[in-house]
Z-matrix of the N, CA and C atoms (Angstrom, degrees):
N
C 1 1.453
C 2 1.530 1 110.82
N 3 1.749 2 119.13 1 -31.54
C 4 1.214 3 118.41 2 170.57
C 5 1.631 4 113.60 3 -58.32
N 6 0.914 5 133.07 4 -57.09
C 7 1.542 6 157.04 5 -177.97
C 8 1.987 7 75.68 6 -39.04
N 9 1.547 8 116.83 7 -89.51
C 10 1.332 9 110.47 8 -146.05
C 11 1.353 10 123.31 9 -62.01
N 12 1.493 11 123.85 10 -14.34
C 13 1.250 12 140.05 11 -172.34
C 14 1.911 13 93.47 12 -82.01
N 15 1.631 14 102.74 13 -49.70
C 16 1.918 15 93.24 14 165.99
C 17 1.111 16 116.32 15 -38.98
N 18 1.051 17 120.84 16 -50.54
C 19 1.568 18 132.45 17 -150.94
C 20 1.903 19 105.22 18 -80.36
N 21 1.540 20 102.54 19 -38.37
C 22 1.523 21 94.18 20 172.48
C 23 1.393 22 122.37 21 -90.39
N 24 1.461 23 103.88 22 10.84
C 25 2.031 24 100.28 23 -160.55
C 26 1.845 25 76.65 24 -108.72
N 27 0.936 26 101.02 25 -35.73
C 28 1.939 27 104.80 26 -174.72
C 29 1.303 28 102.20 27 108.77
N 30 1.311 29 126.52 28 15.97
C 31 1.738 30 120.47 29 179.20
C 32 1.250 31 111.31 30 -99.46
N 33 1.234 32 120.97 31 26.22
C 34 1.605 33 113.33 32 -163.90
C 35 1.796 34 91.96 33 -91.46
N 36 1.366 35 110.11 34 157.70
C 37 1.317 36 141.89 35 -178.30
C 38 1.703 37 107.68 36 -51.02
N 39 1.027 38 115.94 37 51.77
C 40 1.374 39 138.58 38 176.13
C 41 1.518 40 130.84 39 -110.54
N 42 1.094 41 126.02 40 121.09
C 43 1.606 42 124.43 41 -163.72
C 44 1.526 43 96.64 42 -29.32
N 45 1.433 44 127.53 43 -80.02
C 46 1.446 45 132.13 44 -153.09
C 47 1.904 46 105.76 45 -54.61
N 48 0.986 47 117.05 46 -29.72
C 49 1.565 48 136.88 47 166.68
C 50 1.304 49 93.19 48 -47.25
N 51 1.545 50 104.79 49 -95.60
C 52 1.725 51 105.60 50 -178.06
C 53 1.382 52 148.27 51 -46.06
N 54 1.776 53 107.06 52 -11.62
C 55 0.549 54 122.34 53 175.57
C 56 0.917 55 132.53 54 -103.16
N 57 1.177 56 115.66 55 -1.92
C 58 1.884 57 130.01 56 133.84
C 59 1.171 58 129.76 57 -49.47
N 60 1.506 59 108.42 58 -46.30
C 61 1.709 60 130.87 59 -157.41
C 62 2.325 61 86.34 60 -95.75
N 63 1.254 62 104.30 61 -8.94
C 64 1.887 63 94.67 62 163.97
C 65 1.676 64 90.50 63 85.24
N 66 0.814 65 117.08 64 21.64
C 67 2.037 66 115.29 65 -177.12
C 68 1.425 67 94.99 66 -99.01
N 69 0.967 68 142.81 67 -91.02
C 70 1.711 69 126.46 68 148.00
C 71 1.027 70 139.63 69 -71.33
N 72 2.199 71 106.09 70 166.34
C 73 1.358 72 96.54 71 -175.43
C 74 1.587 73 138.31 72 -90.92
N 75 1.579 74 95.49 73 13.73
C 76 1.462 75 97.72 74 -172.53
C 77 1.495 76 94.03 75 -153.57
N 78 1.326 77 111.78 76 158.70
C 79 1.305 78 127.95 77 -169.48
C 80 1.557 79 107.71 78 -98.18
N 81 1.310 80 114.07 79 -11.67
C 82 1.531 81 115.61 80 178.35
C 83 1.335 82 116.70 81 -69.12
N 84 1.599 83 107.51 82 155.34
C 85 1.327 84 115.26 83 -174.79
C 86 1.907 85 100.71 84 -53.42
N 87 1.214 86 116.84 85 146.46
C 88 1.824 87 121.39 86 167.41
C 89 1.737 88 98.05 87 -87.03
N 90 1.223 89 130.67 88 -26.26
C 91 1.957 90 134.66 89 -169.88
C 92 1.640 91 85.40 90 -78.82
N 93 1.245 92 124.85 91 -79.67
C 94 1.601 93 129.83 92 -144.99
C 95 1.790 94 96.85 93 -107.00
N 96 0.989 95 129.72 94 -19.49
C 97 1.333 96 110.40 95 -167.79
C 98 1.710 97 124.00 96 67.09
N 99 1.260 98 101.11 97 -29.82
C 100 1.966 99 97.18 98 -179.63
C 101 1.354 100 117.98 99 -57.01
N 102 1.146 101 125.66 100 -33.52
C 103 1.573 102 130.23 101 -161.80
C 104 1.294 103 117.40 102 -153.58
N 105 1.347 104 100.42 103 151.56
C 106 1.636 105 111.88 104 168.79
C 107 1.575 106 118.20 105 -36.76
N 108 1.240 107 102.18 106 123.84
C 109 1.715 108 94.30 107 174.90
C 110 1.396 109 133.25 108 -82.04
N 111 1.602 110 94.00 109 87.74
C 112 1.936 111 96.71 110 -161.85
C 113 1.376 112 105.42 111 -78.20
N 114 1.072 113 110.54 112 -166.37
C 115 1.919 114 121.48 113 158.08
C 116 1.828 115 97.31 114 -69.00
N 117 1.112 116 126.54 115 -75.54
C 118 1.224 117 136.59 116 -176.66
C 119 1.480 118 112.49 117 -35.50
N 120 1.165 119 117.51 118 -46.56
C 121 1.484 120 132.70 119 169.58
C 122 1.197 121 109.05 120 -49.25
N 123 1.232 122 118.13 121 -71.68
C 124 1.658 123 119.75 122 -170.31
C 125 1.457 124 120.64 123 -61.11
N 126 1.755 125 107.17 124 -29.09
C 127 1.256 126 113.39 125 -177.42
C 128 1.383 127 142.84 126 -81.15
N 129 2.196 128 98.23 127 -36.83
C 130 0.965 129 119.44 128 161.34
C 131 1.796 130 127.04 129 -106.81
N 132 1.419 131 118.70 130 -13.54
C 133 1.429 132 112.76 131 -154.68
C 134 1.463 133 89.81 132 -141.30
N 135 1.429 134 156.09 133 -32.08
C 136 1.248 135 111.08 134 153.98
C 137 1.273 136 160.53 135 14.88
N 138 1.148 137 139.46 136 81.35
C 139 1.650 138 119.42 137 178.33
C 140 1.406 139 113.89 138 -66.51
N 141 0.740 140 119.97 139 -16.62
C 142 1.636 141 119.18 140 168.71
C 143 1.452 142 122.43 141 -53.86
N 144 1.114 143 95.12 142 -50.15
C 145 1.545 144 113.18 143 -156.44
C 146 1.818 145 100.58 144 -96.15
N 147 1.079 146 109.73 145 23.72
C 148 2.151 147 114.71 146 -179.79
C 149 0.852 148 111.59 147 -75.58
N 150 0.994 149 148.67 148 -21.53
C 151 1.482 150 143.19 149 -171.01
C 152 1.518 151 100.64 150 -94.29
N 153 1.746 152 126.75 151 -49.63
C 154 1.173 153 126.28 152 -174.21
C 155 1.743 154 113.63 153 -67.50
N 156 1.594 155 102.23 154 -25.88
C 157 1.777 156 118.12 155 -156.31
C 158 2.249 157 74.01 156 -80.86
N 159 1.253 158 117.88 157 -73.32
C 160 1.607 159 121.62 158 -178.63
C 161 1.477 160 109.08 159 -19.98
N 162 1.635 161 117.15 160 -58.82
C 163 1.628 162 106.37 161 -171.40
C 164 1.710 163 115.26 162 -84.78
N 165 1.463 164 104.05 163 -9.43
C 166 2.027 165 105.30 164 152.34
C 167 1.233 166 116.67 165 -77.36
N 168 1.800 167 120.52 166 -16.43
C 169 1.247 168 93.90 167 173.49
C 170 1.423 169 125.87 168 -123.45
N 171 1.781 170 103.45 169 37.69
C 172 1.150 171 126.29 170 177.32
C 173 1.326 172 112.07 171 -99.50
N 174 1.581 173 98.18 172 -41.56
C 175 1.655 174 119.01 173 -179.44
C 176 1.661 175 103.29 174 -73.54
N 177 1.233 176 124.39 175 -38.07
C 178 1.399 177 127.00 176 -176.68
C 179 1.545 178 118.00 177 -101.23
N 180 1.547 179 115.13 178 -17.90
C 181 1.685 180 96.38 179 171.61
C 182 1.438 181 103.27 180 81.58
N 183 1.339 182 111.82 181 -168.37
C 184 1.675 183 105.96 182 -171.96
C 185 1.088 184 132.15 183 -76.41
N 186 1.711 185 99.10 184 -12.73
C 187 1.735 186 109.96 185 170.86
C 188 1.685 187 117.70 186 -32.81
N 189 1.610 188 99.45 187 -40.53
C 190 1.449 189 106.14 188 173.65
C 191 1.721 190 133.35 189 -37.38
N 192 1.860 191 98.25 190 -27.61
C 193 1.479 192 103.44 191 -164.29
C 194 1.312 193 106.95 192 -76.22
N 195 1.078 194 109.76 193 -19.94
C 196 1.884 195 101.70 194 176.06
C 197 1.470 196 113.63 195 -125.47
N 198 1.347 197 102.84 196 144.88
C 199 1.647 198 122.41 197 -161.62
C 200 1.832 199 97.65 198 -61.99
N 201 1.190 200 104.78 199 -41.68
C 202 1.837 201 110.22 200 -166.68
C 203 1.795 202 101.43 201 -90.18
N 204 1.511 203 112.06 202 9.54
C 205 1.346 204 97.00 203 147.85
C 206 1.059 205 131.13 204 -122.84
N 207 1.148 206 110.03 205 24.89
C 208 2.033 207 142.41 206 -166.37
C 209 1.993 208 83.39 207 -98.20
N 210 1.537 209 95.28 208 -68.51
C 211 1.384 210 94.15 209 -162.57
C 212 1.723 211 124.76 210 -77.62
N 213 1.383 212 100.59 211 -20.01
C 214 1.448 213 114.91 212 170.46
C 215 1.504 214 117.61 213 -79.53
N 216 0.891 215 109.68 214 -44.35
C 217 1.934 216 105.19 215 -175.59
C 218 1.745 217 103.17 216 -59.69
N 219 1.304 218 100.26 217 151.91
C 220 1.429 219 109.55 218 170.37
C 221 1.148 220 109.67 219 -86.60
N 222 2.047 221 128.04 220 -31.40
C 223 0.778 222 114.33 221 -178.27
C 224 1.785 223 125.22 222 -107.40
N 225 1.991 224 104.41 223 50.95
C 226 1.499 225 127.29 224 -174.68
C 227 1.728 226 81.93 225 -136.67
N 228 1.292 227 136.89 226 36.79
C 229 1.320 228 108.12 227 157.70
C 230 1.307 229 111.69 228 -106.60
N 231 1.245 230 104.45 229 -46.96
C 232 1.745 231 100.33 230 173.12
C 233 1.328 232 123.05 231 -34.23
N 234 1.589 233 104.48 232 -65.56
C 235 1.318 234 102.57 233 171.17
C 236 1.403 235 127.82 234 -51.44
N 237 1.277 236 123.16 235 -41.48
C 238 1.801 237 129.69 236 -172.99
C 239 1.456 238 99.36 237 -62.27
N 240 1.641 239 106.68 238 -51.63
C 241 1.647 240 93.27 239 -174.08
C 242 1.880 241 123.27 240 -67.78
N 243 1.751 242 100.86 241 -12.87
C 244 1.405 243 109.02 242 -176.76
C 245 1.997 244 94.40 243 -76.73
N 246 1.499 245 113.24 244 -58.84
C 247 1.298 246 77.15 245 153.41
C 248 1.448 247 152.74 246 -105.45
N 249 0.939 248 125.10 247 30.16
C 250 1.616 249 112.14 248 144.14
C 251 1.263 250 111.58 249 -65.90
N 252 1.379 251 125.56 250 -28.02
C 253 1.574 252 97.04 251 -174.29
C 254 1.806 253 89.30 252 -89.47
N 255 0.660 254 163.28 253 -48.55
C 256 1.227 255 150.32 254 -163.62
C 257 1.684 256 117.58 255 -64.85
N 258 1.254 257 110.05 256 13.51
C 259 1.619 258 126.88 257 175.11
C 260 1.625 259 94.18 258 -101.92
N 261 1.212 260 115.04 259 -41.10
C 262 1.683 261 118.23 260 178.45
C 263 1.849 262 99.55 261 89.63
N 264 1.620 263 101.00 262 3.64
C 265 1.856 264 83.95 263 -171.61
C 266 1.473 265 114.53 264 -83.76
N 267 1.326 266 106.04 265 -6.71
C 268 1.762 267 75.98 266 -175.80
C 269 1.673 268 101.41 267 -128.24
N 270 1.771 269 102.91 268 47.24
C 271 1.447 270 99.87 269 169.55
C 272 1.646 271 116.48 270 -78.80
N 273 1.618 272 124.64 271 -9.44
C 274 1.017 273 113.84 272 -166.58
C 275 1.668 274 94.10 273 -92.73
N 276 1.593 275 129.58 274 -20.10
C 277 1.061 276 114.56 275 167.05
C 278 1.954 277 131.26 276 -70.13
N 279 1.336 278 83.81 277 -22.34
C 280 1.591 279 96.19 278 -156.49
C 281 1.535 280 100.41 279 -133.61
N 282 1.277 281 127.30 280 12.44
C 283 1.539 282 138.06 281 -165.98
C 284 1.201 283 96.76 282 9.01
């Protein structure tokens, strides 16, 4: 529940996060380099992360296209948290 409340307040353990809070030095993605590393970024638009973002939005259907129905549905948590952990990014926060 900690993890999803990050993810909707925008404080979750994400370059652009930290890089507010002075924990790193740049707000860009560390996977792709193109962009700020938002919540939205990591979840939906990544190139890094395509293969994992494809089987959430095979398993979930179009719910996928928007970030606030990833994090709002009860039935997009399983999946979101299956992938985030299957991105491997936030094992050093949350092993």
């Amino acid at each position: 529940s900690s993890l999803l409340f990050q993810l909707c307040s925008g404080h979750a353990p994400l370059n652009k996060h930290l890089h507010c809070i002075a924990k790193v030095p740049s707000p860009k993605c560390q996977q792709c380099g193109e962009r700020e590393e938002t919540v939205h970024h990591f979840i939906i638009t990544c190139p890094k992360y395509t293969t994992q973002c494809l089987a959430l939005q095979l398993e979930l259907g179009s719910q996928t296209t928007l970030l606030k129905n990833l994090l709002n549905n009860s039935k997009c948590i399983k999946p979101l948290l299956r992938f985030i952990a299957s991105t491997h990014r936030m094992e050093q926060t949350f092993g």
